[in-house]
C-alpha positions in Angstrom: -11.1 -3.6 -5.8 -11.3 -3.0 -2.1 -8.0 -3.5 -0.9 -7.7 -4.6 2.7 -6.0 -2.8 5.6 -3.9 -3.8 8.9 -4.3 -0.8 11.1 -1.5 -0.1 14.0 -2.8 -1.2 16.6 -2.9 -4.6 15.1 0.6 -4.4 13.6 1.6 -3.7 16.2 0.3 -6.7 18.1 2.3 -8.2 15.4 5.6 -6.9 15.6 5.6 -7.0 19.4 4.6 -10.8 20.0 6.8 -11.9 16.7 3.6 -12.7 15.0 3.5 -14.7 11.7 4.1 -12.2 9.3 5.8 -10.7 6.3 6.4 -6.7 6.9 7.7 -5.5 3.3 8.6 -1.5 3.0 8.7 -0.9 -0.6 9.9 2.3 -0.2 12.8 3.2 -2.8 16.6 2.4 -0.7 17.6 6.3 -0.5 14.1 6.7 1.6 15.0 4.1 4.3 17.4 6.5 5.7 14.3 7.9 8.2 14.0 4.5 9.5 11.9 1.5 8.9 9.5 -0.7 11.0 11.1 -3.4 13.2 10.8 -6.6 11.4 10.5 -4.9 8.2 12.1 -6.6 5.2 13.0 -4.0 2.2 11.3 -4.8 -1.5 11.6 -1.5 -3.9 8.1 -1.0 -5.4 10.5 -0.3 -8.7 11.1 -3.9 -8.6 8.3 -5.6 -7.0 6.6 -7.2 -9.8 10.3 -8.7 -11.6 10.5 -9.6 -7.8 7.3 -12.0 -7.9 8.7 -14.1 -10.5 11.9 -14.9 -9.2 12.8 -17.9 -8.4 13.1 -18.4 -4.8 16.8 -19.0 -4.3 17.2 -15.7 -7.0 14.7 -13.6 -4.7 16.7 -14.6 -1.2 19.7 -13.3 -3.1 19.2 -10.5 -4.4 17.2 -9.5 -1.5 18.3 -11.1 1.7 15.3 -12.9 3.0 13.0 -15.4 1.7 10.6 -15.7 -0.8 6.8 -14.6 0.8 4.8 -17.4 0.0 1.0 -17.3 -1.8 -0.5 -18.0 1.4 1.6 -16.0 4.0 0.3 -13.1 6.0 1.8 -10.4 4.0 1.7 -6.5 4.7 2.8 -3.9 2.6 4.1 -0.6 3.7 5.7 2.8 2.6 6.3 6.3 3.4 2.4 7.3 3.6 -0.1 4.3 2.2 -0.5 4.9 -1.8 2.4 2.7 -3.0 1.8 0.2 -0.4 -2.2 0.1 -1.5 -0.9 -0.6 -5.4 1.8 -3.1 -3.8 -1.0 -4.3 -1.8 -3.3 -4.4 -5.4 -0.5 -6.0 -7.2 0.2 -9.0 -4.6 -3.3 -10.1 -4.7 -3.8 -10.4 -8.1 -0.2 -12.1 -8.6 -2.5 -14.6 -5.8 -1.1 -13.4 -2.5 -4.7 -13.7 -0.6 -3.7 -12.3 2.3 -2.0 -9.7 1.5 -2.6 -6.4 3.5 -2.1 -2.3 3.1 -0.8 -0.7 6.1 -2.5 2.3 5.4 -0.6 4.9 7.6 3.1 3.6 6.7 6.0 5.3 8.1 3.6 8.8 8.6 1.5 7.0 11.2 4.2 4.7 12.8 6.8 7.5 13.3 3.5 8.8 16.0 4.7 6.8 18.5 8.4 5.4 17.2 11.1 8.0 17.4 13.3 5.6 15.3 10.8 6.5 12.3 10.9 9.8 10.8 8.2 11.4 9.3 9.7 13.2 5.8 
């Protein structure tokens, strides 16, 4: 399955104009202390697939923002591209259409943002 990309350039776009998005970092919580994205919401790949079938009201809880919907613009992100490709794998086929790898992750975004590490 070719998994599809956002690149930086168009994220961004995104993150600059307040695009309609969802940003998810599913790096692990001890790994968000080199920074995240702006707008970035935080979804452990450990816990992303029991995170899919919560119930909405359970998901907001336990994570602090809502639920992404099946037909939001969704893009997965991590510390270099490999667990947000499988996160990336995993949404579509739990019917998340457009779901999206940010292939760099932090590695490429920390190029240009000083507030992102690179680790």
């Amino acid at each position: 399955m070719e998994i599809p990309i956002v690149n930086r350039d168009e994220l961004r776009n995104l993150v600059d104009k307040k695009g309609n998005y969802v940003l998810v970092d599913v790096r692990e919580l001890e790994e968000l202390k080199h920074g995240m994205i702006p707008t970035a919401k935080n979804l452990p790949m450990s816990e992303l697939l029991e995170a899919f079938d919560l119930p909405e009201e359970g998901f907001k809880a336990k994570y602090g923002f809502d639920k992404p919907k099946k037909e939001n613009n969704i893009i997965f992100y991590c510390r270099t591209g490999e667990r947000s490709r499988v996160a990336t794998q995993l949404a579509i086929q739990k019917g998340f259409k457009k779901a999206r790898n940010y292939f760099g992750s932090v590695y490429d975004w920390s190029d240009f943002d000083s507030n992102v590490k690179k680790y």
